[in-house]
PAKOLKE-195071 format. One record per residue (C-alpha): chain; residue number from 1; x, y, z. Coordinates in nm, 2 decimals. Last residue first. Layout:
N
dotor, bagu, u, v, w
A, NUM, X, Y, Z
...
REM end
This chain:
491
dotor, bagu, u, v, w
A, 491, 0.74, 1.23, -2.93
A, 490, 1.00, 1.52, -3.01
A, 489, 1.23, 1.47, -3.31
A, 488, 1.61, 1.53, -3.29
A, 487, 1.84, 1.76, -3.14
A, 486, 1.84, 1.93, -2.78
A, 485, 1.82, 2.31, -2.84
A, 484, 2.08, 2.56, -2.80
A, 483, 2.23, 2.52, -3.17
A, 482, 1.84, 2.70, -3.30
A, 481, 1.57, 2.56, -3.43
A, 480, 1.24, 2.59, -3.29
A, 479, 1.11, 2.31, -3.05
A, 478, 0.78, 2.09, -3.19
A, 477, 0.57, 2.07, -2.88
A, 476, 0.57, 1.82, -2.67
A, 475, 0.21, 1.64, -2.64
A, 474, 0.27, 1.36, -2.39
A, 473, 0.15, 1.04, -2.50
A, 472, -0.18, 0.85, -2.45
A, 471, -0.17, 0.56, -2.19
A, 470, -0.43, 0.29, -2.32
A, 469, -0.66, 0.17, -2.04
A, 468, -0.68, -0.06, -1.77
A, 467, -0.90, -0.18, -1.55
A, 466, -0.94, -0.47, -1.30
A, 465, -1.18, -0.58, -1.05
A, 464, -1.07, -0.92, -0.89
A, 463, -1.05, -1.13, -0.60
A, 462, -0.77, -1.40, -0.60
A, 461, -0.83, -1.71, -0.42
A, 460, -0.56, -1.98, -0.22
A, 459, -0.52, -2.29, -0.14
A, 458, -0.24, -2.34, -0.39
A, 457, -0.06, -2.03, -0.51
A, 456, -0.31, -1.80, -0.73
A, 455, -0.24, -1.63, -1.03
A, 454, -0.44, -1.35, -1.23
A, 453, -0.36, -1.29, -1.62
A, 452, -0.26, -1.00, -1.80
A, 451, -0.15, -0.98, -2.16
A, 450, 0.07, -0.83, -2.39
A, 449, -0.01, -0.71, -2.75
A, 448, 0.26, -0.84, -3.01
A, 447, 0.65, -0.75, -3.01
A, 446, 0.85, -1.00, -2.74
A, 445, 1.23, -0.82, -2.59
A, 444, 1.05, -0.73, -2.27
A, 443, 1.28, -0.42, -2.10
A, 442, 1.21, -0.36, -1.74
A, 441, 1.24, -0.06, -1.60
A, 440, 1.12, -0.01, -1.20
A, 439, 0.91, 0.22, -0.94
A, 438, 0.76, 0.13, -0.64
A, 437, 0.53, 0.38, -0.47
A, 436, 0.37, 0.39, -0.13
A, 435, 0.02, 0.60, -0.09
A, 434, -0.12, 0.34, 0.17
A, 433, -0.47, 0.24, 0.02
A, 432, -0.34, 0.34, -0.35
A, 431, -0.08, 0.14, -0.37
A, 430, 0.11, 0.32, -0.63
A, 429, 0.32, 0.06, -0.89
A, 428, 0.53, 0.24, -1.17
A, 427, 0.62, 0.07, -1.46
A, 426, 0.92, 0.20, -1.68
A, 425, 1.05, 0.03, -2.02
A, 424, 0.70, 0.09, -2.25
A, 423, 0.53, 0.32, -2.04
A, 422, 0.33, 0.11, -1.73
A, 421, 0.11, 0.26, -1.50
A, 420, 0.02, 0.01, -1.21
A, 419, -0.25, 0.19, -0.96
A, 418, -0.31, -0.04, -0.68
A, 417, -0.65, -0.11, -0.43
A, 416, -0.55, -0.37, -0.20
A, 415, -0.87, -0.54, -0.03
A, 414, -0.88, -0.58, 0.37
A, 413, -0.73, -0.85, 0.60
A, 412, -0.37, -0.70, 0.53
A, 411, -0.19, -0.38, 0.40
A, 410, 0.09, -0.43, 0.20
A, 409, 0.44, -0.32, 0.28
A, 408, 0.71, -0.32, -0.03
A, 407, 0.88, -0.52, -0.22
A, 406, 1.15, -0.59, -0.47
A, 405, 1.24, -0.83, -0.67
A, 404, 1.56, -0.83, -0.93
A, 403, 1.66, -0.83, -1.28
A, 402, 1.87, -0.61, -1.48
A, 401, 1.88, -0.60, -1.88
A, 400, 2.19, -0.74, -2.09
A, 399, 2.05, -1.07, -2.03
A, 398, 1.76, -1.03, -2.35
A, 397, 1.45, -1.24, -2.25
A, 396, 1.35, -0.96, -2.07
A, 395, 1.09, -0.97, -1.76
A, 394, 1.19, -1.30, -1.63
A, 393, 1.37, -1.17, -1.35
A, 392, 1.12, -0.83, -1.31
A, 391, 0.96, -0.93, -0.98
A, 390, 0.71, -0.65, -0.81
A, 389, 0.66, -0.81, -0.48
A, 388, 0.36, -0.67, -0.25
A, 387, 0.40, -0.76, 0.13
A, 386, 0.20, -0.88, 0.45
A, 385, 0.36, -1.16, 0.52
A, 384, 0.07, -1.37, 0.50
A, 383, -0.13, -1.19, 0.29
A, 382, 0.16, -1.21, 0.00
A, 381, 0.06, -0.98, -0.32
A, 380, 0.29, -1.08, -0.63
A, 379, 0.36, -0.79, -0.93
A, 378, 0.50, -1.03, -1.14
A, 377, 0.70, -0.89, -1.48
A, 376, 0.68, -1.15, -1.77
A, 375, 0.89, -1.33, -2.01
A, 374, 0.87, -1.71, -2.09
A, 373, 0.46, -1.73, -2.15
A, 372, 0.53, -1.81, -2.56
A, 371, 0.35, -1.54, -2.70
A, 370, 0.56, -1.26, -2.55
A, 369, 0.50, -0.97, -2.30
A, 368, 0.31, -1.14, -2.03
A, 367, 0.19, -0.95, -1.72
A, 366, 0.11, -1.13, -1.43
A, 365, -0.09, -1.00, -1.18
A, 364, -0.05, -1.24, -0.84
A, 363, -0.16, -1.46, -0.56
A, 362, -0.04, -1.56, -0.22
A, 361, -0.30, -1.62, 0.06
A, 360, -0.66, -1.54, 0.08
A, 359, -0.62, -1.25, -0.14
A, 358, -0.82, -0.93, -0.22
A, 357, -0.76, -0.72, -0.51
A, 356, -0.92, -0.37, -0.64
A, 355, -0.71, -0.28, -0.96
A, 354, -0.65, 0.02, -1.17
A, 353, -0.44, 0.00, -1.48
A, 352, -0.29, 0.29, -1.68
A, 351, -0.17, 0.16, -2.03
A, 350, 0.16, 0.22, -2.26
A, 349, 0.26, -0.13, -2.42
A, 348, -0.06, -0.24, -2.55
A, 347, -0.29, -0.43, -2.30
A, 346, -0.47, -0.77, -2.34
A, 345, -0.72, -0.94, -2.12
A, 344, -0.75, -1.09, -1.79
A, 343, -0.74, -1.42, -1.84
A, 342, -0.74, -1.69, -1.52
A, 341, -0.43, -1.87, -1.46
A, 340, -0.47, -2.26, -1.42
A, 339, -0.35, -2.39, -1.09
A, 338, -0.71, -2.35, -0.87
A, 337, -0.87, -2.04, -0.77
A, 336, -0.90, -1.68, -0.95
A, 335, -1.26, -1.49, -0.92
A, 334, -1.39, -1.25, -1.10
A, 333, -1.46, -0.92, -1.25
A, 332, -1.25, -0.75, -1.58
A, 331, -1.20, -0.48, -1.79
A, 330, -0.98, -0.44, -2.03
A, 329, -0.84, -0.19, -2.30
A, 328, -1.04, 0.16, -2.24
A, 327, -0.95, 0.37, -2.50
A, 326, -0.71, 0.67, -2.41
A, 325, -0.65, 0.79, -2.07
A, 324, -0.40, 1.07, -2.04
A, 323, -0.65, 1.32, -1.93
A, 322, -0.61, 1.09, -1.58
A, 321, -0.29, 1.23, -1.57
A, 320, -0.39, 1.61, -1.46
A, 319, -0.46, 1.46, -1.13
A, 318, -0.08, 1.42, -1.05
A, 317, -0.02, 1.08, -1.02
A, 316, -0.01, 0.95, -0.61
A, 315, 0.22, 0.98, -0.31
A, 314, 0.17, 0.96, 0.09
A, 313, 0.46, 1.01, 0.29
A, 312, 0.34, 0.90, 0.65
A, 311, 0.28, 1.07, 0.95
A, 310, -0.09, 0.90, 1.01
A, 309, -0.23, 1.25, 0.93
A, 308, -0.08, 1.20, 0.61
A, 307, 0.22, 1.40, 0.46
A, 306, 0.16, 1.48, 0.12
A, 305, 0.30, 1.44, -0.23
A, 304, 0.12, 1.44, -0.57
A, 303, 0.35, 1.25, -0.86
A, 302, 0.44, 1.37, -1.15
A, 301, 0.54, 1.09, -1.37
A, 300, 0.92, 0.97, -1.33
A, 299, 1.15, 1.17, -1.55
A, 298, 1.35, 0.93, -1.76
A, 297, 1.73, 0.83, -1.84
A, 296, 1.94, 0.72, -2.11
A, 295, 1.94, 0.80, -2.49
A, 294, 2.11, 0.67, -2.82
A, 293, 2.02, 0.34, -2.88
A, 292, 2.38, 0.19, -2.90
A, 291, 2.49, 0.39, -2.60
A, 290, 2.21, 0.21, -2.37
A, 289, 2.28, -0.17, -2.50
A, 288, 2.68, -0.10, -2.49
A, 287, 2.56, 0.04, -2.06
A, 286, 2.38, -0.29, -1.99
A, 285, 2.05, -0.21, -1.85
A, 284, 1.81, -0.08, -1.53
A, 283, 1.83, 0.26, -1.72
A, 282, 1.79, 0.55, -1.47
A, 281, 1.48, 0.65, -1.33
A, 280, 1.51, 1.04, -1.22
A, 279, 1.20, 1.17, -0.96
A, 278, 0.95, 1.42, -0.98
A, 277, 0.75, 1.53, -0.71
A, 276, 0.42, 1.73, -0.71
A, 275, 0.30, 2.00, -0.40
A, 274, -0.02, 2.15, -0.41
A, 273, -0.11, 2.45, -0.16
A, 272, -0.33, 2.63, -0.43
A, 271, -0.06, 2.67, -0.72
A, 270, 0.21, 2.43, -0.71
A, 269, 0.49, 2.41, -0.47
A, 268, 0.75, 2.13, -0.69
A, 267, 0.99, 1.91, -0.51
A, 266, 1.26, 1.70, -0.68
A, 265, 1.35, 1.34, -0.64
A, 264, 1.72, 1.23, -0.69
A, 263, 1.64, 0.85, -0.75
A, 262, 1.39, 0.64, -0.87
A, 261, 1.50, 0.30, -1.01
A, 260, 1.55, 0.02, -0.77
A, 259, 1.17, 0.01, -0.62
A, 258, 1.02, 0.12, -0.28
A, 257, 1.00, 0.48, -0.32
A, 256, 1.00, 0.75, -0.08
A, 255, 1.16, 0.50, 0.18
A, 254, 1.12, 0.58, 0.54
A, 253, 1.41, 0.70, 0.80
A, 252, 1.31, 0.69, 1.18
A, 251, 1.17, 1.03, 1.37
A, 250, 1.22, 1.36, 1.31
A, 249, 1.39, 1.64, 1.47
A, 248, 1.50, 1.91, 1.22
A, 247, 1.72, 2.20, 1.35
A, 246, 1.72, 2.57, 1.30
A, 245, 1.47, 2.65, 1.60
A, 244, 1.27, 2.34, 1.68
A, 243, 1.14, 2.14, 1.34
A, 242, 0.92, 1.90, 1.33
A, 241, 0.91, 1.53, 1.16
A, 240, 0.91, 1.29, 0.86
A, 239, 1.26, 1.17, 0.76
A, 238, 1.22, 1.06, 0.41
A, 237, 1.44, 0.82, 0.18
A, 236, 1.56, 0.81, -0.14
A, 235, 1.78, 0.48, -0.21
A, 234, 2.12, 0.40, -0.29
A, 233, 2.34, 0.03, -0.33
A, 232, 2.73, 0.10, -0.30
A, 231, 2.88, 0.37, -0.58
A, 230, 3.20, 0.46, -0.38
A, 229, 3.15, 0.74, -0.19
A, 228, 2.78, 0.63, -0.11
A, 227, 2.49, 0.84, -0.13
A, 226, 2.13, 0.82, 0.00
A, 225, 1.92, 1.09, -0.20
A, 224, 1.74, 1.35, 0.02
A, 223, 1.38, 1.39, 0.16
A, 222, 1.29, 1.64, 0.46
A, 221, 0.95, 1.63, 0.59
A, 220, 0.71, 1.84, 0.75
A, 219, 0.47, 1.78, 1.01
A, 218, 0.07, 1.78, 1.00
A, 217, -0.12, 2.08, 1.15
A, 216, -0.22, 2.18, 0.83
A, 215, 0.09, 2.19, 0.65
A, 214, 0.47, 2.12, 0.74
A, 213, 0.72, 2.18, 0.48
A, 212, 0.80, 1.94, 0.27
A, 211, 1.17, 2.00, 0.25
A, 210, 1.44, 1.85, -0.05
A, 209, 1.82, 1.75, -0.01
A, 208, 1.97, 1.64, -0.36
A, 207, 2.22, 1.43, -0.22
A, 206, 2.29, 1.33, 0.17
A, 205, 2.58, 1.14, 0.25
A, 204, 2.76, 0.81, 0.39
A, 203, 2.44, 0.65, 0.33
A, 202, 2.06, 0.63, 0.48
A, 201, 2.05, 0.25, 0.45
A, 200, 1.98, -0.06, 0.26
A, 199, 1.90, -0.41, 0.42
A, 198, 1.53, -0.37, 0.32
A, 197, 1.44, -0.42, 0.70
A, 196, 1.33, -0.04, 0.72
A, 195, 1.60, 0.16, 0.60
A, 194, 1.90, 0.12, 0.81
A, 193, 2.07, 0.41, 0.97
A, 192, 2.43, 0.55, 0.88
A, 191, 2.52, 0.87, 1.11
A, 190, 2.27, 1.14, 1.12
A, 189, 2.25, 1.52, 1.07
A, 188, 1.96, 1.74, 1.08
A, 187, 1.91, 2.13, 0.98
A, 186, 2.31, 2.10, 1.01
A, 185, 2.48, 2.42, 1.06
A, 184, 2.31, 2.82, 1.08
A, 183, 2.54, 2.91, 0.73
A, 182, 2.45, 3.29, 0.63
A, 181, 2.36, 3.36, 0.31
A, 180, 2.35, 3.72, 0.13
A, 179, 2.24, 3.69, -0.25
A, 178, 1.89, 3.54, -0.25
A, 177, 1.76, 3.84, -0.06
A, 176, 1.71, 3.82, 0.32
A, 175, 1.90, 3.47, 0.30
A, 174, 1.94, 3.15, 0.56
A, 173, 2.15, 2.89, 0.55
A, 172, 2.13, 2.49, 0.66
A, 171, 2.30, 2.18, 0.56
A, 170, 2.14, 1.87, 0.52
A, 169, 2.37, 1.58, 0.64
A, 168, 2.51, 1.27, 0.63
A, 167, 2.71, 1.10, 0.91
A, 166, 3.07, 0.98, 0.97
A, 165, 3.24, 1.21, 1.13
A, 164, 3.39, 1.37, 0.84
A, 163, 3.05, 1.49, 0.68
A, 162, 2.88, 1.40, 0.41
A, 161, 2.71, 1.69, 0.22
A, 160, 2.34, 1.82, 0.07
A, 159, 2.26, 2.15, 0.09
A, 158, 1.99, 2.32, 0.20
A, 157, 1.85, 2.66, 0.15
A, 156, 1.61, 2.95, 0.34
A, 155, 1.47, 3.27, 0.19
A, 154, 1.38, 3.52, 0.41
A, 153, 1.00, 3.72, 0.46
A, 152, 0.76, 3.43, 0.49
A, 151, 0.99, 3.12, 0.44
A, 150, 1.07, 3.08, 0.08
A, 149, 1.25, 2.79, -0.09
A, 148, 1.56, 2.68, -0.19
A, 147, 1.79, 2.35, -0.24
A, 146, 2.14, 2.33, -0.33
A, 145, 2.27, 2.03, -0.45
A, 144, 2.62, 1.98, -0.27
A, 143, 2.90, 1.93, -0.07
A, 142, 3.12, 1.57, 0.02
A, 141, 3.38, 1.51, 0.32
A, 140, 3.26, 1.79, 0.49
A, 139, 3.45, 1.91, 0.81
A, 138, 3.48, 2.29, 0.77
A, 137, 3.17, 2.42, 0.64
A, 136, 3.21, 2.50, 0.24
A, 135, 3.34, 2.79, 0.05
A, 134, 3.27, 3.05, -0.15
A, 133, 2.85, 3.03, -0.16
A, 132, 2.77, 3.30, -0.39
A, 131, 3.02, 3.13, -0.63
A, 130, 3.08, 3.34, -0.91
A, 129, 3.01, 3.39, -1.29
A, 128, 2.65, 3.50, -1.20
A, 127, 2.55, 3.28, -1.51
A, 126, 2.32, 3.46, -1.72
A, 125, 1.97, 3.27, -1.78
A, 124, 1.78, 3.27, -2.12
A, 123, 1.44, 3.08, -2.18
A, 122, 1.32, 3.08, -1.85
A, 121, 1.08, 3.36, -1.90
A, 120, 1.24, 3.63, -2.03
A, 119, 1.44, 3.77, -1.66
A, 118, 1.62, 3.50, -1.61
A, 117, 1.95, 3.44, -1.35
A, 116, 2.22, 3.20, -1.30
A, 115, 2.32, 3.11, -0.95
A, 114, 2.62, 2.97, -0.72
A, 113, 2.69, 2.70, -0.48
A, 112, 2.98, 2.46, -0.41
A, 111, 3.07, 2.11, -0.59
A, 110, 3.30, 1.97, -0.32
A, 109, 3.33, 1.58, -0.41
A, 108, 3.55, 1.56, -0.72
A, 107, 3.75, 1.88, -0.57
A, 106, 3.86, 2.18, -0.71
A, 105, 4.04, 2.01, -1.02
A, 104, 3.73, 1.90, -1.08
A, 103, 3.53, 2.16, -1.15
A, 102, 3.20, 2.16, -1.08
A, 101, 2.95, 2.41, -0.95
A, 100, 2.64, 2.30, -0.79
A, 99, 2.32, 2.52, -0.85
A, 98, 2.05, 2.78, -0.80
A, 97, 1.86, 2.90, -1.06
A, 96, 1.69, 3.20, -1.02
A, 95, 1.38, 3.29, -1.23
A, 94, 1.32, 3.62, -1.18
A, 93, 0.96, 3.84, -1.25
A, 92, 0.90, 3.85, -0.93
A, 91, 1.10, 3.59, -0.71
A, 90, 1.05, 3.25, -0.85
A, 89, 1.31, 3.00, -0.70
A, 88, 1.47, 2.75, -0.91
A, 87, 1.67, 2.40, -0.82
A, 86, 2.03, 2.22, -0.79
A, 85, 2.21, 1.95, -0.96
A, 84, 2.50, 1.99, -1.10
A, 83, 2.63, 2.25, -1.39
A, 82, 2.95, 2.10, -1.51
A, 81, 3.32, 2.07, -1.53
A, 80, 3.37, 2.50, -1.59
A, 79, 3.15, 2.57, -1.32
A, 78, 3.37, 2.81, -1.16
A, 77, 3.48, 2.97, -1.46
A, 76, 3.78, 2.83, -1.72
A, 75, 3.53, 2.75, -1.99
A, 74, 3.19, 2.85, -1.83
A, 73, 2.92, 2.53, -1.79
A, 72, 2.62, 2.56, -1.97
A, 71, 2.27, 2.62, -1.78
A, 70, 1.91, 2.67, -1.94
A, 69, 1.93, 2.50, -2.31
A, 68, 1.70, 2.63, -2.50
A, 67, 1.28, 2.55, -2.43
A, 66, 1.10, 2.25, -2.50
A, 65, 0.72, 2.25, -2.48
A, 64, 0.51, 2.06, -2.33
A, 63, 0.15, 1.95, -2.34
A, 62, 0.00, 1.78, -2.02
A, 61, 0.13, 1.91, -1.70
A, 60, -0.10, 2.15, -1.76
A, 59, 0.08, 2.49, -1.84
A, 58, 0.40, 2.34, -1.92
A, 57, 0.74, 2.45, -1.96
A, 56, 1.08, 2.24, -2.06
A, 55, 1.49, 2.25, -1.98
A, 54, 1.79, 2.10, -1.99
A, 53, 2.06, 2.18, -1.75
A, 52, 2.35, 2.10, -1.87
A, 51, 2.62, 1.81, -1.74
A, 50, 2.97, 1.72, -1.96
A, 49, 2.91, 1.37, -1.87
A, 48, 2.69, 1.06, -1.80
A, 47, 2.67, 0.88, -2.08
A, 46, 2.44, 0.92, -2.37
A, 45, 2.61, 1.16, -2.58
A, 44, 2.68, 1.50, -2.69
A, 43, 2.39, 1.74, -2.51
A, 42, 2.44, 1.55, -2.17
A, 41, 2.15, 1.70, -1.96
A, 40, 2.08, 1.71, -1.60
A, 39, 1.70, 1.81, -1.54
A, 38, 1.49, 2.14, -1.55
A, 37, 1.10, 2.11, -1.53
A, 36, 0.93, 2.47, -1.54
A, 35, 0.51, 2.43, -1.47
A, 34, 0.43, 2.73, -1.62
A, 33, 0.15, 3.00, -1.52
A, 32, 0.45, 3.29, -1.46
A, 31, 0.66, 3.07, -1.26
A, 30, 0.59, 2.71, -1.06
A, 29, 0.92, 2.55, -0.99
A, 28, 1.09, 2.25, -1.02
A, 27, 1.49, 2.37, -1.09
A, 26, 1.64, 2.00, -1.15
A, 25, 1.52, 1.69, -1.22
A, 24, 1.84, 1.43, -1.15
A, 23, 1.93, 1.22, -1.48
A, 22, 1.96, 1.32, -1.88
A, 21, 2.14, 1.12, -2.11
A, 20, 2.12, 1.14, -2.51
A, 19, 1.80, 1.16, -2.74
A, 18, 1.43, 1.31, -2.73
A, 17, 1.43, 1.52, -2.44
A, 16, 1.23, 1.36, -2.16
A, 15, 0.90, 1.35, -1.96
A, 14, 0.72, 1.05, -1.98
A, 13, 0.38, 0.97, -2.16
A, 12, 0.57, 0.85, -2.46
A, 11, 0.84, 0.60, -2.25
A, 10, 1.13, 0.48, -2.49
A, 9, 1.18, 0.06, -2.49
A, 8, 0.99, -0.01, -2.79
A, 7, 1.21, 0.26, -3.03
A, 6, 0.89, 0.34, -3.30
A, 5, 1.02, 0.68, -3.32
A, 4, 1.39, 0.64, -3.39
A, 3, 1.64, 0.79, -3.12
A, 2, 1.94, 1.01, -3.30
A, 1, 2.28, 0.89, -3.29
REM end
């Protein structure tokens, strides 16, 4: 069931094939002046099933064009249940994928490693038809994800498991030439730890295990997905710290992103000592709502990463973005006081917002998205506690979609300076003056331009410098024909 163009809930400056379910970004890598974006593909539906890798290129981050069908899984070989999640390296003129290899009547938790190679370009890989990984270190519980980079002269990897003790892990090897590993043990290990005071924690294992490797004199840090055997609340989550010999020491976990819908980030080395994120955000909606329109899932925007000097994960749009600015749609100075809302103006449903706020006690942006007043997502500062609130539950009139708050910290005694990018069904909220990120779909069921106004709570003033402007769409290229290509009609 193919997506129709004017859908209001599907994203158009957001990276995703135009029908059926895709989730984790696989296979980020940099590779002959492309930008190569794999993810998890269903080609036949929009559930989660039968996993590809899909697959586009860019040379800007800004116009991209779809490419075949990377990874399929073998009838009868070791992947024969699906091609998980994984990434790419670039060595030479070789695109190597590296992924997990499912079939379940191996184990529904044990998904080992092995490869697929391309020597065009990305736009044919043969499947090594083995595992180069055989087997997995006694004592797991759960195995996979593999994840690969280059460390001078050898090649290093993680992968993700649980292990039977009780604690997650990231699994170290080492490789002189991508086909030779040798298993070192845990780069670092922990049992179940809570994440900040958000009453989530690190889980029974670690998914889609990443490495920011240390850079000018700051540390490194190692991000994974937390996973629970039985579906229990997940987050991603960063240990930022240093490594001694083949182990990671770091100190307490920290959230890569505050908000319910970002999961299985992937790490990108760009050109000049750059590194971008992407991140999957999953429909926050009834499962009969997501069938009936034919797609699932969206590739967060590129984000920049760093580690700051402070130690923490700081995150912010790839600069590229900002040529996604269309026409500017408000822009407004003032004050908020009293019980009336103030104005702001209207936005359309794709803009790029900047604010520069400063609060006396509790006040908020509220974005309205019908006529009436009745739906609207709040994105609430609190001085006094020292939190931002994005609440989505009166965002969609229609109770097939998700609600919930959520938070995250907020600087105080000085102005907050946010980004709030919204495309259609996915906002994402950067505090700027701290390099968090909260990310969230919400799903308003009223057509007409939306608004923005500023709350305050009683006593209290809202400072105000807004701007927003219209989000311009991706340009993806029109793919060629051919059975290997996603159907339907790019954005």
């Amino acid at each position: 069931m193919s997506t129709a163009p004017r859908d209001p809930y599907r994203p158009v400056a957001h990276l995703r094939p135009p029908r059926n379910w895709i989730n984790d970004p696989n296979g980020l890598v940099f590779h002959d002046g492309h930008y190569h974006v794999f993810h998890q593909y269903n080609p036949s539906g929009a559930t989660h099933a039968n996993m590809h890798w899909g697959h586009f290129r860019s040379p800007d981050l800004l116009s991209w064009e779809p490419l075949p069908i990377a990874l399929s899984p073998t009838p009868g070989g070791v992947d024969a249940d699906g091609c998980f999640s994984g990434n790419a390296v670039s060595d030479g003129d070789r695109l190597v994928a590296f992924y997990s290899a499912n079939r379940w009547d191996r184990s529904p938790q044990h998904q080992p490693v092995t490869t697929a190679t391309s020597s065009d370009g990305g736009r044919t890989f043969g499947p090594r038809g083995q595992l180069v990984i055989p087997t997995w270190p006694e004592g797991c519980t759960m195995y996979r994800d593999p994840y690969v980079w280059r460390d001078g002269e050898r090649w290093r990897m993680l992968v993700g498991a649980a292990l039977t003790d009780g604690r997650g892990a990231a699994l170290l090897y080492t490789s002189p030439d991508l086909e030779t590993w040798t298993y070192l043990g845990p780069f670092d290990a922990r049992a179940q730890e809570p994440v900040g005071d958000s009453g989530l924690h690190t889980g029974e294992g670690w998914e889609c295990p990443q490495y920011l490797p240390p850079q000018s004199g700051r540390p490194g840090a190692l991000i994974f997905s937390a996973w629970n055997d039985h579906d229990g609340a997940r987050c991603v989550t960063a240990l930022v710290g240093e490594e001694h010999g083949n182990a990671f020491e770091a100190g307490p976990p920290a959230f890569v992103d505050h908000g319910p819908d970002c999961y299985a980030p992937a790490l990108l080395r760009a050109p000049g000592g750059r590194w971008l994120l992407w991140g999957w955000s999953p429909e926050a909606r009834e499962e009969d709502w997501v069938v009936a329109d034919g797609w699932a899932g969206v590739l967060t925007l590129p984000r920049e990463i760093s580690v700051a000097a402070d130690g923490t994960l700081h995150q912010q749009p790839a600069t590229e973005l900002l040529a996604l600015h269309g026409e500017s749609a408000l822009h407004s100075e003032g004050v908020a006081q009293g019980p009336q809302p103030v104005e702001l103006g209207s936005v359309g449903r794709a803009f790029d917002l900047t604010a520069r706020l400063e609060t006396t006690g509790a006040a908020s942006l509220r974005l309205l998205t019908d006529p009436e007043g009745s739906e609207y997502l709040d994105i609430r500062l609190d001085a006094a506690a020292g939190e931002l609130v994005v609440d989505r539950d009166h965002a969609s009139l229609d109770t097939r979609a998700h609600g919930g708050s959520y938070r995250m910290p907020c600087p105080t005694g000085q102005p907050v300076e946010l980004r709030l990018v919204v495309d259609h069904s996915l906002a994402e909220i950067f505090l700027t003056s701290t390099g968090q990120v909260l990310t969230l779909r919400f799903y308003p069921t009223g057509i007409g331009p939306w608004r923005l106004q500023a709350h305050t709570a009683p006593g209290a003033h809202l400072s105000h410098a807004v701007d927003a402007w219209e989000l311009l769409p991706l340009v993806v290229k029109e793919p060629s024909t051919g059975p290997e290509l996603p159907q339907g009609q790019p954005t």
